[in-house]
C-alpha positions in Angstrom: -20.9 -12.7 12.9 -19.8 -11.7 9.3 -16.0 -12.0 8.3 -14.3 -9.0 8.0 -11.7 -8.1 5.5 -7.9 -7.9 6.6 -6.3 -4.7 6.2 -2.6 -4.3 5.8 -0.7 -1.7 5.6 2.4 -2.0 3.2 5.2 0.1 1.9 9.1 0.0 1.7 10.3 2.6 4.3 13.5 4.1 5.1 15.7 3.6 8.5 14.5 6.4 9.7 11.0 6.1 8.8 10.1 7.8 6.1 7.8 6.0 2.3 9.5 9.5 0.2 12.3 11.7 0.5 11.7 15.1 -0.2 10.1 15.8 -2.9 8.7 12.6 -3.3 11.6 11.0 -4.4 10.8 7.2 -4.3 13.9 6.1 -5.9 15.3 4.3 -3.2 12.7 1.8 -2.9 13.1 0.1 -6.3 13.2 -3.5 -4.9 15.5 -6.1 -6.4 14.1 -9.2 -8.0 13.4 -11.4 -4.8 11.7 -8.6 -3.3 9.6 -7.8 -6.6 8.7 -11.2 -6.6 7.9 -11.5 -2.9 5.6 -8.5 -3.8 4.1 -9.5 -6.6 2.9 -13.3 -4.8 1.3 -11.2 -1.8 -0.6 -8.6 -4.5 -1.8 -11.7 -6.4 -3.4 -13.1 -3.1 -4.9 -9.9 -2.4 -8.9 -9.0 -2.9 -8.2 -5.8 -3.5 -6.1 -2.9 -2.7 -7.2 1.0 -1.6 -5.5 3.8 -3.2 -5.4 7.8 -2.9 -5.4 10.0 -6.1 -1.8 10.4 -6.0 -0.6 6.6 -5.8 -3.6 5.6 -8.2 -2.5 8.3 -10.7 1.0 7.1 -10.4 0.2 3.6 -10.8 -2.4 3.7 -14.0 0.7 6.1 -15.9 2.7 3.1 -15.6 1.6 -0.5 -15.2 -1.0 -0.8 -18.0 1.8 -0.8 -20.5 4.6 -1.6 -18.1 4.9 -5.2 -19.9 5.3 -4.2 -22.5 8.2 -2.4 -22.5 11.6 -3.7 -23.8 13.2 -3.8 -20.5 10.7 -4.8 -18.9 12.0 -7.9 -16.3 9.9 -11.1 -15.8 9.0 -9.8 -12.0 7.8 -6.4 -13.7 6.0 -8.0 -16.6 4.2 -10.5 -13.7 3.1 -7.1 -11.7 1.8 -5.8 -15.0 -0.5 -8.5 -15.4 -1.3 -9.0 -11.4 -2.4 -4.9 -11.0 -4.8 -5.0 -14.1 -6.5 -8.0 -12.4 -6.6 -6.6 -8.9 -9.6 -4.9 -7.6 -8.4 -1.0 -6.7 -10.6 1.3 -4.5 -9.6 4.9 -5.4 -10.4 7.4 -2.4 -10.5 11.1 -3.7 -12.6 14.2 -4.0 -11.5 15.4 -7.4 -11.0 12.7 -10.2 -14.0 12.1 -12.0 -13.8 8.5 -13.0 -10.5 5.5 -12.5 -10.0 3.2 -15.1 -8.0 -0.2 -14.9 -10.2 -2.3 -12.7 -10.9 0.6 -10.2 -13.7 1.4 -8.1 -14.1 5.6 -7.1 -15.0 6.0 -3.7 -15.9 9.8 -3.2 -14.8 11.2 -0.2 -14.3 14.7 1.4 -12.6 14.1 4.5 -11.1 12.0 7.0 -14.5 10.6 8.5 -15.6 9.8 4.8 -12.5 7.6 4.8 -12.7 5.6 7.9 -16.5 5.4 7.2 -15.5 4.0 3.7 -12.7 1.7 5.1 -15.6 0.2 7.6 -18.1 -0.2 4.9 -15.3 -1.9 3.1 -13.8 -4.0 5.3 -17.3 -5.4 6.2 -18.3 -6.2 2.5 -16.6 -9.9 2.2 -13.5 -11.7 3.2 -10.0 -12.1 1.9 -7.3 -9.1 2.4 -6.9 -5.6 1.5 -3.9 -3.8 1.0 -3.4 -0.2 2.0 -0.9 2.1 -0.2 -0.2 5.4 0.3 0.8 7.6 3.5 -1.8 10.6 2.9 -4.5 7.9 2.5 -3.4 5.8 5.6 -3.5 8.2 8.4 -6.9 8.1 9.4 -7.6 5.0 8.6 -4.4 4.2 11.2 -5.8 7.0 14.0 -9.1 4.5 13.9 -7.6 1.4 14.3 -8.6 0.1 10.9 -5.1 -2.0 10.1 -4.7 -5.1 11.0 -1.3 -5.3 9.9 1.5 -3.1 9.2 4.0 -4.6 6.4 7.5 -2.2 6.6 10.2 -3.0 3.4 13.0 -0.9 5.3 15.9 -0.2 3.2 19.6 0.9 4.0 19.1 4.4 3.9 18.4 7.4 5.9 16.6 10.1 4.6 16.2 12.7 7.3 12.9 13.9 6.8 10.1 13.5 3.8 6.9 11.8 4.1 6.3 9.3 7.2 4.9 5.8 7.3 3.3 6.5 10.4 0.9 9.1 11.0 0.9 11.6 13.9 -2.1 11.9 16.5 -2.9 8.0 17.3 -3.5 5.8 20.8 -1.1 3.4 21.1 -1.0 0.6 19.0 0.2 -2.6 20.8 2.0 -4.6 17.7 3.6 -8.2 17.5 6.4 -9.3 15.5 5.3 -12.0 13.0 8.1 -12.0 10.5 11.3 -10.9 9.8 13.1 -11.5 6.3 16.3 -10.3 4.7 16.1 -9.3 0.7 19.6 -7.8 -0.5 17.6 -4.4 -0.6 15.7 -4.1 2.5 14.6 -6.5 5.6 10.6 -6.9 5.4 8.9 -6.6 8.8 5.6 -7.6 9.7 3.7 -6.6 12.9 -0.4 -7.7 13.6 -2.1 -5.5 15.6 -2.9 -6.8 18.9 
């Protein structure tokens, strides 16, 4: 049998649940260094990462030049350098091409995705790193993740956008790490 492709699932996350505020406020996740750094030695072990428009877009307006910029930290001049090498697949219907190391992977509905996801998964070995709420909900309804990675931090935001999508089966997890950053406390669950 062919190896399959991790999956995880990553994203700092309030108390209460939630990757963005209202709006799409985001602020409260800025990690301090350790954190940064903790990130940036998981991204640089990663084979590639999957993006939707929205977090891609976000991304490619800022890390390309993020380096370069005069207060730019060591941890944020590290990512810089980590995202231009990382392999990206960009889900969407409407951009026309991704730049940066991407790959476009046209799709036009929530079967397209998990269809994608499966095609892949299946294409090698090594781990893939899922970003982005919109994006992650059906491929979390399919049972595509292998493992969910939640950065909570001390706040509580009382509604915005969820980690977790609505409309699954239950997902039997198991705790395989717990560790305290001054800004949040990482969890990390495999699915059984």
């Amino acid at each position: 049998m062919n190896p399959m492709r991790k999956l995880i699932y990553s994203l700092g996350v309030s108390l209460d649940g939630y990757i963005a505020a209202p709006g799409d406020d985001i602020g409260w996740t800025a990690p301090d260094d350790e954190l940064h750094q903790y990130y940036n030695d998981q991204c640089r072990e990663l084979a590639g990462s999957l993006y939707g428009r929205r977090l891609y877009e976000n991304m490619a307006a800022f890390w390309p030049t993020a380096d370069q910029q005069p207060d730019a930290t060591p941890q944020i001049v590290d990512f810089a350098r980590v995202w231009l090498n990382l392999h990206r697949f960009v889900f969407s219907s409407t951009l026309e091409s991704v730049e940066h190391n991407s790959e476009l992977v046209r799709v036009h509905s929530d079967e397209d995705v998990v269809a994608a996801v499966r095609r892949i998964k299946a294409a090698g070995d090594g781990t893939l790193e899922l970003g982005g709420a919109t994006l992650a909900g059906p491929i979390v309804r399919a049972g595509l993740v292998d493992e969910f990675h939640l950065a909570v931090h001390p706040v509580l935001l009382g509604g915005g956008t969820p980690f977790f999508p609505t409309g699954f089966d239950r997902i039997q997890l198991r705790l395989v790490e717990t560790r305290q950053f001054s800004s949040a406390v990482l969890h990390r669950y495999e699915a059984v």
